[in-house]
N, C-alpha and C positions, 0 to 999 in steps of 0.2 A: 272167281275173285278171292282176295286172302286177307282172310281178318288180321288187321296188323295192330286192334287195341281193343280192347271189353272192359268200359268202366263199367261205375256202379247203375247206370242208366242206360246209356249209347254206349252203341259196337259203330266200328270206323273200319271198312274196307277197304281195298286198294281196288280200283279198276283202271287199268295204265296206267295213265299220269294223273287221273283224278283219285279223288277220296268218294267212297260214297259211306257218308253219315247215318246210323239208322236209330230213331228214338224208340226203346221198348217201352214195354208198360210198366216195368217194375219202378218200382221206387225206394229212396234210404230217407234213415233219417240217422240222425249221428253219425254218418258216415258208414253205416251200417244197409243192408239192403234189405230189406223187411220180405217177408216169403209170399205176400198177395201181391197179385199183381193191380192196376188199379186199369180199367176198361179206359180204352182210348187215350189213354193219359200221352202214350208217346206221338200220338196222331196230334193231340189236340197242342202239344207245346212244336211241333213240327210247321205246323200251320200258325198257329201265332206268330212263331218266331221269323214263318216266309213276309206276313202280312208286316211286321216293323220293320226287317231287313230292305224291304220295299219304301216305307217311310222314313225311314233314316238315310236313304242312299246319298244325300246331298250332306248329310254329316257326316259319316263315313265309310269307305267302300269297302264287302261284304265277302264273305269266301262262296256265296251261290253261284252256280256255273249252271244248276236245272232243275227239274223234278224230275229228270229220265233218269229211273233206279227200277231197278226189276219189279215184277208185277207181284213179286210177295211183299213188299216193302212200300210199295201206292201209299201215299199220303202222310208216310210218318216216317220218310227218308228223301235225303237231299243229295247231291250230285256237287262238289264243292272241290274249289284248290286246296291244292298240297301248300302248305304256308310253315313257318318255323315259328311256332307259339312259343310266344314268353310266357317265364316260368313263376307268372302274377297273375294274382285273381283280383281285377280292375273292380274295387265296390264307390259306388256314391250312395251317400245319403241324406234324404232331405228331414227325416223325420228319427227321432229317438226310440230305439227298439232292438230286441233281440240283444246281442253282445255287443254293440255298440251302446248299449243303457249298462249292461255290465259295467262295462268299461270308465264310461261317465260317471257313473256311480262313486266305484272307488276313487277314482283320478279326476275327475274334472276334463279329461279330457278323450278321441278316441282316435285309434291311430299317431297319437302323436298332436293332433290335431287339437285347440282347444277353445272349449266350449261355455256358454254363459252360463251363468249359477241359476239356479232353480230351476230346471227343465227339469219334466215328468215324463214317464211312459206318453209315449204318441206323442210330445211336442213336436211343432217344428221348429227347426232352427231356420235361423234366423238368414243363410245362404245355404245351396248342397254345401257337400265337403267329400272328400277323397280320401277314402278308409281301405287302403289295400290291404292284402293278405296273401299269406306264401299259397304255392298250390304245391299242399302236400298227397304225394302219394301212398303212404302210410300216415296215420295219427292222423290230428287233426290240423286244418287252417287252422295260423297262427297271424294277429294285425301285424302288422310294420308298418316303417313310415315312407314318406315321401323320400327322403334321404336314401333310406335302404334302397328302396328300388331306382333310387340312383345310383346307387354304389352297385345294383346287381347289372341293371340293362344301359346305363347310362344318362347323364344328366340333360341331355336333349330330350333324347327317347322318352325319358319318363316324366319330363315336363309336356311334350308332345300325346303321351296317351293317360297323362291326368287330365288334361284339358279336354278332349276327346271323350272321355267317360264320363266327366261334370256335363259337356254337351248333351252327350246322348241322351242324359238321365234329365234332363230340362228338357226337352223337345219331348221327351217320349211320357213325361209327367206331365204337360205341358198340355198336350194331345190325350191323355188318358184324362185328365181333371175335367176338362172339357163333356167326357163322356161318364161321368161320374165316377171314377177310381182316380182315389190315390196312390200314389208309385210311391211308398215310404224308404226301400233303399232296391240297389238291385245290383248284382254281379255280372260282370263282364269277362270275356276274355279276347283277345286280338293276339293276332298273326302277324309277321313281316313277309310279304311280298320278296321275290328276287331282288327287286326294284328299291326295295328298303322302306317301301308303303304300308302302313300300319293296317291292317286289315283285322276289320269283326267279325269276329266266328262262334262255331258254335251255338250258341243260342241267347234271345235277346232278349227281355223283358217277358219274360212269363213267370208264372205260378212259382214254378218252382225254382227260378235263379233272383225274383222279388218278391216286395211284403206288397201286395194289393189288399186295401180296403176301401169300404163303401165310403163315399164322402160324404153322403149324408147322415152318418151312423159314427161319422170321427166324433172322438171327443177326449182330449187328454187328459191325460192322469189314471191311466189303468188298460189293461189289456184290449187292443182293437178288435172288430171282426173282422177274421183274414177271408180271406178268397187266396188261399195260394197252400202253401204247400205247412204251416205254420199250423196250421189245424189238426196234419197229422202229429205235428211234433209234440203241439197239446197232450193229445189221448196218450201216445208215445209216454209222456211222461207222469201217465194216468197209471201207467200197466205196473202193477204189484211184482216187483219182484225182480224186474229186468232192470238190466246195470247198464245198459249201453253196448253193450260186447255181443259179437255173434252170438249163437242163430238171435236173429230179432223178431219178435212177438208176430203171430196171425193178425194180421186184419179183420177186425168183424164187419161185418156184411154190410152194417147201418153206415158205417166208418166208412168203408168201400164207396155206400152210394152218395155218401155225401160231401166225400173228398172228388167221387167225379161230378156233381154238381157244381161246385166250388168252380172249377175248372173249366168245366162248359159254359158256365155262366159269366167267367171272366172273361172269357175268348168272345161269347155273345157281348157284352156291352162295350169292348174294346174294338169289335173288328164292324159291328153294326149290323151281323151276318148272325144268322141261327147258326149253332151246330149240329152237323150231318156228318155222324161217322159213314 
């Protein structure tokens, strides 16, 4: 097989006419790739993301074609169509946080999008809302609006995959409240099909593409408890000295074991299933 891409997380192989996707264990923050890796982490968003690709299927159709990936890769690599991703990072958000509270902050508004006066850290607003962003491969994600990504992919299409991401992120919030998390924003990406069918790929409400917190433990006006990936960025921006720019800090151990906590524990109360690396 021929490695045809190595992001900061997954490597995407060619095998014929399939992709086969593989989740490591490392992880970034800042767009940076930090040098621990974190135990199971690629296994455990590989298996979440099989388990919503499966409850989503009637919102919409999936780039999974299998779990047959060779036997070094069991469990934390997928078998998936070759699809032409658009060059947008699909976000909804139901709740105030991270850079989109930036954003509000200054402007009032995010994405373009605009929002009611006195909202605090962790509110929710009042409907999701569709907060896209470029998907840059150098630097970082930049917001845009709805327009832009009219003007990039066109004014069907991306009325077709806003609507589709506010779905996803309601059904799948929807379905998460129920089991006690809330889905506070989460990242998307989609594919076009031959066929010109919008297809979800890559990976779907986990830790580290959403802000998961306890809903018994919500309470706005100040930093939530994550279960996701937000917790490293915390300590991250704990670490004396580092600017965000390559090489990025060690992980201490503690940090280690309780960012895969976080994670196991998410996958456990969203899928109903212990986990069993």
């Amino acid at each position: 097989m021929e490695l045809v891409h190595s992001g900061k997380v997954r490597d995407v192989y060619a095998d014929g006419e399939d992709l086969i996707l593989v989740a490591s264990d490392r992880v970034s923050v800042y767009d940076v790739v930090l040098p621990t890796p974190i135990p199971d982490k690629g296994a455990i968003l590989t298996q979440l993301s099989l388990w919503w690709f499966e409850q989503l299927a009637e919102v919409a159709p999936n780039h999974v074609i299998s779990e047959d990936v060779p036997a070094e890769w069991a469990g934390r690599a997928i078998r998936c169509r070759r699809l032409e991703m658009y060059p947008v990072e699909f976000i909804a958000r139901g709740y105030l946080a991270g850079l989109g509270l930036e954003e509000y902050e200054k402007q009032g508004t995010v994405s373009g999008v605009p929002l009611p006066p006195g909202l605090v850290e962790g509110s929710r607003l009042p409907e999701p809302i569709f907060t896209p962003t470029t998907k840059a491969t150098v630097g970082h994600d930049e917001f845009i609006t709805f327009d832009d990504v009219s003007a990039e992919i066109g004014a069907e299409t991306a009325g077709r995959l806003r609507d589709l991401t506010l779905e996803v992120y309601r059904r799948g919030a929807a379905l998460a409240l129920e089991r006690g998390i809330i889905i506070a924003d989460t990242k998307l990406e989609f594919g076009r099909a031959p066929d010109c069918t919008p297809v979800l790929a890559d990976e779907v409400l986990t830790p580290d593409s959403s802000r998961f917190w306890p809903a018994d433990e919500w309470k706005p006006g100040g930093r939530q408890h994550s279960l996701d990936k937000q917790f490293l960025r915390n300590w991250s921006a704990s670490v004396t000295g580092w600017d965000r720019t390559p090489p990025g800090p060690q992980i201490p151990d503690d940090v280690v074991s309780a960012l895969h906590a976080r994670y196991a524990d998410v996958y456990e109360r969203i899928t109903g299933s212990p986990w069993a690396p």
